[in-house]
Every structure is written in C-alpha cells, then in structure tokens.
C-alpha positions in Angstrom: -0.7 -99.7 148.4 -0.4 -100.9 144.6 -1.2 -104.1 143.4 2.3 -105.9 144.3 2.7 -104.2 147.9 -1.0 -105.6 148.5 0.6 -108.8 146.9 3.6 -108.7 149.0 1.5 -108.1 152.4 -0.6 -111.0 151.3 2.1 -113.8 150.8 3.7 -112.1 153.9 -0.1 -113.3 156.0 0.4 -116.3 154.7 3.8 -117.4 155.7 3.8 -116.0 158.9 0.2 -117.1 159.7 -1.3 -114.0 160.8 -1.5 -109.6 160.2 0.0 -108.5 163.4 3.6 -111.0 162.5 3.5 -109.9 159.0 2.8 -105.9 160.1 5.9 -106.4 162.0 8.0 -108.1 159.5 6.8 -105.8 156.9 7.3 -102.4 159.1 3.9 -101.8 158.9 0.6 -101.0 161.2 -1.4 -103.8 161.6 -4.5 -101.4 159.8 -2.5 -101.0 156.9 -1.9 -104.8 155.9 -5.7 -106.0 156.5 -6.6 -103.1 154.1 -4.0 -104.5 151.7 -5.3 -107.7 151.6 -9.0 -106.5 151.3 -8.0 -104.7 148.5 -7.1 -107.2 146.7 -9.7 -110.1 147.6 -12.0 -107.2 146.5 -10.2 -106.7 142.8 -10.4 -110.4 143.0 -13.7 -110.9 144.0 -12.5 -113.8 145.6 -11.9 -114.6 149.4 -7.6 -115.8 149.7 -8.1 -116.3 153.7 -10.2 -117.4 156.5 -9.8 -115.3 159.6 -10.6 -116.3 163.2 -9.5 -114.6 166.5 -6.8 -116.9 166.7 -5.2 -117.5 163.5 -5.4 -116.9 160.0 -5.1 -119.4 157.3 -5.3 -119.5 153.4 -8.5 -121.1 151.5 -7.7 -123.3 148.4 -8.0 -120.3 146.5 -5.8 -118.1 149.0 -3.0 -121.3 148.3 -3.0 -121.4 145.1 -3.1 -117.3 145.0 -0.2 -117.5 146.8 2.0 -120.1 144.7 1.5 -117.7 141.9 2.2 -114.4 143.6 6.1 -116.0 145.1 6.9 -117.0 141.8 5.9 -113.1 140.3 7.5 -111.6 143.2 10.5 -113.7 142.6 11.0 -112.5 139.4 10.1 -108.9 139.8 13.0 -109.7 142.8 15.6 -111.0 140.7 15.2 -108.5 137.5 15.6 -106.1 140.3 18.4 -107.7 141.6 20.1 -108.4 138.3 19.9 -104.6 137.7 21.2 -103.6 140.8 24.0 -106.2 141.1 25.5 -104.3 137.6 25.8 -101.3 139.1 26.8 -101.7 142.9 27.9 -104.3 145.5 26.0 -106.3 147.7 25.0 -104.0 150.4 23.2 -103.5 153.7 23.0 -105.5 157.0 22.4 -109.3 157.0 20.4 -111.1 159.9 21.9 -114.3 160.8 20.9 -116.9 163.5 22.8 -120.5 164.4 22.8 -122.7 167.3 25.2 -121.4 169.6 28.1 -124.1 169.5 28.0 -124.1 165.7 28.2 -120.5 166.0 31.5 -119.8 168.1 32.6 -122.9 167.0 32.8 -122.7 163.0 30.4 -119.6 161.7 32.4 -116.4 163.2 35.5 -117.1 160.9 32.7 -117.6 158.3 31.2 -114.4 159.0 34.2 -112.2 159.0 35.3 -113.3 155.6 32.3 -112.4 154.5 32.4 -108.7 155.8 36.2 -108.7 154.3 34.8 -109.6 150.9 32.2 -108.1 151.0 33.2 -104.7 153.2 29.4 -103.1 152.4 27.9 -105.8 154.5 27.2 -105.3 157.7 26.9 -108.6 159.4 24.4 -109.4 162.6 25.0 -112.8 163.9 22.4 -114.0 166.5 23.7 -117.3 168.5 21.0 -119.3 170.5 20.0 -122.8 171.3 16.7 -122.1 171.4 14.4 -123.0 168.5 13.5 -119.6 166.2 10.9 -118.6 164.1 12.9 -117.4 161.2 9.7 -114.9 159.4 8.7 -113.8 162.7 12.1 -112.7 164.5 13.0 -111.2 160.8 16.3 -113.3 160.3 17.4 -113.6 156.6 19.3 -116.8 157.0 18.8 -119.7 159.6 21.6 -122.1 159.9 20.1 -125.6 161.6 21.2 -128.9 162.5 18.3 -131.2 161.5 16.7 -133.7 159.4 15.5 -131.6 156.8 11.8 -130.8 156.7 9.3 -129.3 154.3 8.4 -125.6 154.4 5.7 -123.5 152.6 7.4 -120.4 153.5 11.2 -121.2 153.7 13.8 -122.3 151.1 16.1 -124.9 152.8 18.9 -125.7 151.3 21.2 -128.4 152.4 24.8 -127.3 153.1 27.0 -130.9 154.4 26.0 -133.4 156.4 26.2 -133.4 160.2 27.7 -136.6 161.4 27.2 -137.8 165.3 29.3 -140.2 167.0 29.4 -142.4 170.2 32.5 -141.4 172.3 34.3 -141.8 175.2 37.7 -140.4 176.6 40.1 -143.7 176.5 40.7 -142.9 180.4 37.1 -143.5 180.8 36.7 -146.9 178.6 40.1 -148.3 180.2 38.1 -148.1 183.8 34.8 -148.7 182.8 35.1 -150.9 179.7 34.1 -150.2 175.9 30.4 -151.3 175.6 30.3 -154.1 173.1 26.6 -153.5 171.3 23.7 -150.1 172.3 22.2 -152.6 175.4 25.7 -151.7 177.1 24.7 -148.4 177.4 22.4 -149.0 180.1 25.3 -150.0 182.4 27.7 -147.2 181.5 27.8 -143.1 182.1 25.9 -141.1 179.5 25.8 -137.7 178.4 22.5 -136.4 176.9 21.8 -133.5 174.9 18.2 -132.2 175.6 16.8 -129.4 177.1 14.6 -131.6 179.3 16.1 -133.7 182.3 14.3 -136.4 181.0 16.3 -138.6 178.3 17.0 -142.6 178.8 17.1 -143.8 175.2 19.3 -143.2 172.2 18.1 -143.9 168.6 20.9 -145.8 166.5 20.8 -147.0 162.9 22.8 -150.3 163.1 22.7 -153.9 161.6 19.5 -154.4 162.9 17.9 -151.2 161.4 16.9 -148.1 163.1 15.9 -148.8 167.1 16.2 -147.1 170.7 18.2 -148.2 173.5 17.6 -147.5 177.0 20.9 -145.6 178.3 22.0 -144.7 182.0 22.0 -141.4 182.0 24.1 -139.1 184.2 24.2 -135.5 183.0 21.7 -133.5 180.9 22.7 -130.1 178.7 21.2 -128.5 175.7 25.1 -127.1 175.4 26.9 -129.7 173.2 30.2 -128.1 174.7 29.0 -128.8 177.9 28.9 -132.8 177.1 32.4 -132.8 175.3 33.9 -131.4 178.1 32.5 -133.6 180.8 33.6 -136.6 178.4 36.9 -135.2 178.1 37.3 -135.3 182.0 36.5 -138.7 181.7 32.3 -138.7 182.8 31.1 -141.0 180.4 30.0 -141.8 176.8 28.4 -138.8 175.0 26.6 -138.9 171.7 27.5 -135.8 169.9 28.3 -133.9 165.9 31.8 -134.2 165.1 31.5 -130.2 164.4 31.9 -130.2 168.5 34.0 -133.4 168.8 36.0 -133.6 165.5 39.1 -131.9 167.2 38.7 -134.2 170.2 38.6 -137.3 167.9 41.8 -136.0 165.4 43.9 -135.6 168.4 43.1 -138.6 170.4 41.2 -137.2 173.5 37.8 -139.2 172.4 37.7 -142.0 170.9 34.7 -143.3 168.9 32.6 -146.4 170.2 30.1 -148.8 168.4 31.1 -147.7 165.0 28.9 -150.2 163.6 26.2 -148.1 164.9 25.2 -144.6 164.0 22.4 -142.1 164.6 20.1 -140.9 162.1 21.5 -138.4 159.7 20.9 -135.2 160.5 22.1 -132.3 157.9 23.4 -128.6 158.3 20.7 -126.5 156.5 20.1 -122.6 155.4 17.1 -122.0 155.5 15.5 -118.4 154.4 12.8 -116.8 153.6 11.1 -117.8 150.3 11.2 -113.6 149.4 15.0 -113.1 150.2 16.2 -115.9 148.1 17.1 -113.8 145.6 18.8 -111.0 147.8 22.4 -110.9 146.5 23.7 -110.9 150.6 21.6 -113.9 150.9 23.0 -115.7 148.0 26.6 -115.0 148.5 26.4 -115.9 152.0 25.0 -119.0 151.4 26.9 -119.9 148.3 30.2 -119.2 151.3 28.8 -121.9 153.5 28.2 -124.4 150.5 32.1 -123.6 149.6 33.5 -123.8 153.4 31.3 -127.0 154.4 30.1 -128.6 151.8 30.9 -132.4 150.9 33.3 -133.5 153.8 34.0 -130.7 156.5 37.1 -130.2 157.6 35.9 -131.0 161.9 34.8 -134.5 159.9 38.3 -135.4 158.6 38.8 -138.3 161.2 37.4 -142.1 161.0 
C-alpha cells in the first residue's frame, strides 16, 4: 500500500476499534491492514496504537495522527469529488439503515425520489429496530431518532426535531377519564415502547422541570405501530413521535393529553461515516432529508 491507503486503513482501526472490522469494511485480509499500519508507525517511528487481544485503541499520538489524516483524506476526497462530479452523475449503490416505523412510514417515498432524480443510484434501504453499528455493518447513512450524541468516527447531522406526545383515543378518556397531572398515570392503561418488559416510569419535562413518573403499565412493544394501534382501539395512553401518531392526531382518532408536559427532545439525525461525507450520493441524500423534514414536518402539523 502507498502512504494514503496505509493512511486510510489506519483511520479505518481507529473508528471501528479494531483490524478484523476495518479488514472487512475496507474489503481487505486482516494481514493486509496490520502491515499497513506497521508501515507507517515504522516511517513514523512512532507507535499510533496500543494493541491487546481484545481491542485496539489509539495512543495520544495515534489521536492526534488521526485528526490530521480525516482532515487530508477529506480533501484528497472532495478534490476528487469536485472532479468527478464535472464530468458525471452521482453514481453507484447507497447503503441506508432507519428504524423500521420511520422507514415504511416516511423514508420509502423519500427513497424513490431519490432513485428518480437521481436514476444512476441504486438505493439499499435496511429497516430495523435494532440498534446498528453504522462502520461495522458498512452503511453510508444512519437515520436515528435520538438525543444527539458525540462521535469520533461519525458526522451527525441533525435533520428536524422529533416531537413525542401523551395520547389517548377520546373513547378511551370518556371511560376512563383524562389524567389531570403525570401521578395520574399510575391509575390509567399505558403503552410502553421498550424492548424489555420492564418499563413503569415515564420522563416528562413540565413546570416542575425534568422528572419520572411511575406509570401502570399494560403492554410492552419496541414497534411504535404496535402502541398506536392498541391506543386507537381504545387500550390506553401511549407515549409516542408524532411521525407515528401525527395522522391519528390531524384526524381526531388520538387526542393529546397533559400538554403542559412533554418528554425530552429527541432529534431525527443522519449520521455517516466521517470518510463518506464528501460522497456526492451521501450529500444529496442528506441534503433530500434536510429539504423534506427539516423545520416543521409535515406528520407535526397538528397542536
């Protein structure tokens, strides 16, 4: 390898925290990275990682080796990119991954205008509620539904907010009553999100500030969908984004509860790869999710 492949196999170490997950993400043999990255300590005379049977990690040298090798890479990526972008169109297949009610929810429409404007693109959109290691399964943009967190080896860029509501089907609240402040919610029928069967509270930001209130739980999902639906057959008081109940609230199915009170906020973020940032797919799909969902979304167009 030259100088900037053993570069590229080094920053690739780093972010994915060991040889064997940047061999694979790289299409390489395990052999062939650990001789990159010898090379180079060895034109460096300088050690850029500790190795141990279990992981791999960066010394201060290594980290500050590596701040200075994204920002070349990046540049080599986008003079590459600039050149390339004046003489063809964006090309090539783009990995995608989303949570799955976002996904069949709001993304496939997304997704197919993409491929019609950009008909060179082929599009692979992976749907799952499980939590995914974006460097290690090799996807080149994440979509998730989080507070926002820092990232060595991920750009995240924020696309809207994700607003979550307290509602009820009026059917429900007419028989049961509308709780009057969170310490209701221990007397009433709620729906929990959460892979484990194991959820009584509920964090809400209210006049009080930011505390948890005990609920009384009756169903369990990790499927959002799952919990509208029960609410909309009248099973209690779920907690949910208004990019699952925003249709339900416009048309008077749900109604919202507590308004006074609010969970945290949560955002809808793209995250990616620190070295694809500059891929034209990346950046044109990205810059399509800013323009469809940025500032209000159209699921949040109800009070």
């Amino acid at each position: 390898m030259d100088r900037i492949d053993s570069m590229k196999a080094f920053t690739r170490v780093v972010e994915s925290g060991g040889f064997a997950a940047a061999a694979r993400g790289m299409g390489l043999s395990r052999s062939a990275v650990s001789k990159a990255v010898n090379s180079l300590e060895s034109y460096l005379s300088a050690q850029l990682l500790r190795r141990s049977t279990r992981q791999v990690t960066p010394t201060e040298t290594g980290l500050a080796f590596y701040d200075r090798c994204v920002r070349i890479l990046a540049e080599l990526d986008e003079a590459v990119s600039a050149v390339s972008e004046l003489q063809e169109r964006p090309k090539g297949r783009l990995r995608v991954n989303a949570a799955m009610s976002f996904g069949t929810m709001h993304l496939s429409r997304v997704a197919a205008d993409f491929m019609a404007m950009h008909p060179d693109v082929q599009v692979e959109l992976a749907l799952t509620d499980r939590f995914v290691d974006p460097i290690e399964e090799g996807f080149d943009v994440t979509l998730r539904i989080a507070e926002a967190g820092p990232s060595t080896s991920l750009v995240s860029r924020e696309i809207a907010p994700a607003r979550r509501v307290l509602c009820a089907s009026p059917a429900y609240l007419n028989e049961a009553g509308e709780p009057e402040s969170p310490t209701d919610l221990r007397q009433h029928r709620c729906l929990h999100y959460g892979y484990l069967g194991s959820g009584s509270q509920w964090r809400l930001v209210g006049p009080h500030g930011d505390r948890s209130y005990a609920i009384g739980c009756v169903m369990w999902s990790n499927n959002g969908e799952v919990l509208r639906d029960a609410a909309l057959c009248h099973q209690g008081i779920a907690l949910l984004p208004t990019f699952i109940v925003g249709e339900a609230l416009q048309s008077g199915l749900l109604r919202t509860i507590l308004t006074d009170f609010s969970p945290p906020e949560i955002m809808l973020c793209a995250l990616y790869p620190r070295h694809r940032h500059l891929s034209s797919r990346v950046r044109l799909f990205v810059d399509l999710l800013e323009e469809r969902f940025a500032s209000r979304p159209y699921w949040d167009l109800v009070e």
